[in-house]
C-alpha positions as CSV (number, residue, x, y, z in Angstrom):
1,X,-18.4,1.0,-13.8
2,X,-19.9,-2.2,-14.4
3,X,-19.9,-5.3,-12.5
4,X,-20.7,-8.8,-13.6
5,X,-20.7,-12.4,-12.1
6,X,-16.9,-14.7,-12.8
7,X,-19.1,-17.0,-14.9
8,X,-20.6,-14.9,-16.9
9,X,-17.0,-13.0,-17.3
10,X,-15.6,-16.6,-18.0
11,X,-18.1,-16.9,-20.9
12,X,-17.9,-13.6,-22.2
13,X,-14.0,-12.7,-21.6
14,X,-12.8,-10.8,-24.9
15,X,-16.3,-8.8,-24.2
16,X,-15.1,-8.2,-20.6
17,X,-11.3,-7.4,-21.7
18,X,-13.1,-5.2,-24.6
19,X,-15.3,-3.0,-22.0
20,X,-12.6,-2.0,-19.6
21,X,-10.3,-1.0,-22.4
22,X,-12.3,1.2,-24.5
23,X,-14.4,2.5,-21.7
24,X,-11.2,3.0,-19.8
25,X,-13.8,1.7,-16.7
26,X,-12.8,-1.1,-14.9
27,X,-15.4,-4.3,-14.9
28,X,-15.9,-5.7,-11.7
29,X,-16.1,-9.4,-11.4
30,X,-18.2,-10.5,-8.3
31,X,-18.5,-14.0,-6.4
32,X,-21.7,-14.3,-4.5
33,X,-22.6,-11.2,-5.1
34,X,-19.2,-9.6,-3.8
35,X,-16.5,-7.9,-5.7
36,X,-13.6,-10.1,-5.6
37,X,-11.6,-9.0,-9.1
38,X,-11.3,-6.0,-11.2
39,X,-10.3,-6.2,-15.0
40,X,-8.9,-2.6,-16.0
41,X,-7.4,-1.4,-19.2
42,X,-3.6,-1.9,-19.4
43,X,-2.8,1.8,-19.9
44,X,-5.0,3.2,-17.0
45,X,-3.1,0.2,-14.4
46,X,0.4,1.6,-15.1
47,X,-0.9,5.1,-14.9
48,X,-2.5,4.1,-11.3
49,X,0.7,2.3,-10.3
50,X,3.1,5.1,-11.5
51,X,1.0,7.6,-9.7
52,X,0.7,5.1,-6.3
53,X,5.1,5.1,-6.3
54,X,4.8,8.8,-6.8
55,X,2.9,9.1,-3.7
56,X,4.9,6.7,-1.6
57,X,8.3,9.2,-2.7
58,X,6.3,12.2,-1.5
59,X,5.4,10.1,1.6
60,X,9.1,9.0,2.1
61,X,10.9,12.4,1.5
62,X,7.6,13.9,4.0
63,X,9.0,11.4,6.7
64,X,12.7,12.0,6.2
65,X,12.1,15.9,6.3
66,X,10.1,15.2,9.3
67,X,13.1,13.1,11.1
68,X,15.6,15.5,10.1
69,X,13.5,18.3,12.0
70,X,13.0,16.3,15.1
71,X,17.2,15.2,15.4
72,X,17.7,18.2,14.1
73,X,20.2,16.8,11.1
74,X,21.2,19.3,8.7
75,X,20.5,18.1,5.1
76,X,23.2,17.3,2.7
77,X,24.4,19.3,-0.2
78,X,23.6,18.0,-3.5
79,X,27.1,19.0,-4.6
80,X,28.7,16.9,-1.6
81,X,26.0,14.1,-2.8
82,X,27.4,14.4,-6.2
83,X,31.0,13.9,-5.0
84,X,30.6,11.6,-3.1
85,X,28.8,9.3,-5.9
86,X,31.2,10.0,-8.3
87,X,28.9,12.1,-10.3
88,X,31.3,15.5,-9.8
């Protein structure tokens, strides 16, 4: 992890862009001395976004299992989900 200044990122950027992708580390770009930016390789973004809407299912099926406990609604059968999509 590295950090570095937005004008010295500015005058360097293939260098910057270069870093984060082959050290698979992201480059921190700082503004009076605080982080304001991040450049990270491609690869490792969609890996971090695909992983963050992973979580948010877990969370969201968590909270629905959680509701359906406290009204006491019995879940429905995948088969009668099926049917009732067309999908049977």
């Amino acid at each position: 992890m590295s950090e570095m200044s937005l004008s010295d990122a500015r005058a360097r950027l293939a260098d910057v862009v270069d870093q984060a992708r082959i050290e698979h580390d992201p480059v921190y770009l700082t503004r009076r001395g605080r982080r304001v930016a991040a450049v990270v390789d491609a690869g490792h973004l969609e890996q971090l976004i695909e992983a963050s809407e992973d979580l948010a299912d877990l969370q969201a099926v968590a909270a629905a299992r959680a509701g359906m406990r406290e009204t006491g609604e019995a879940p429905i059968p995948w088969a009668q989900v099926k049917a009732d999509l067309g999908m049977a």
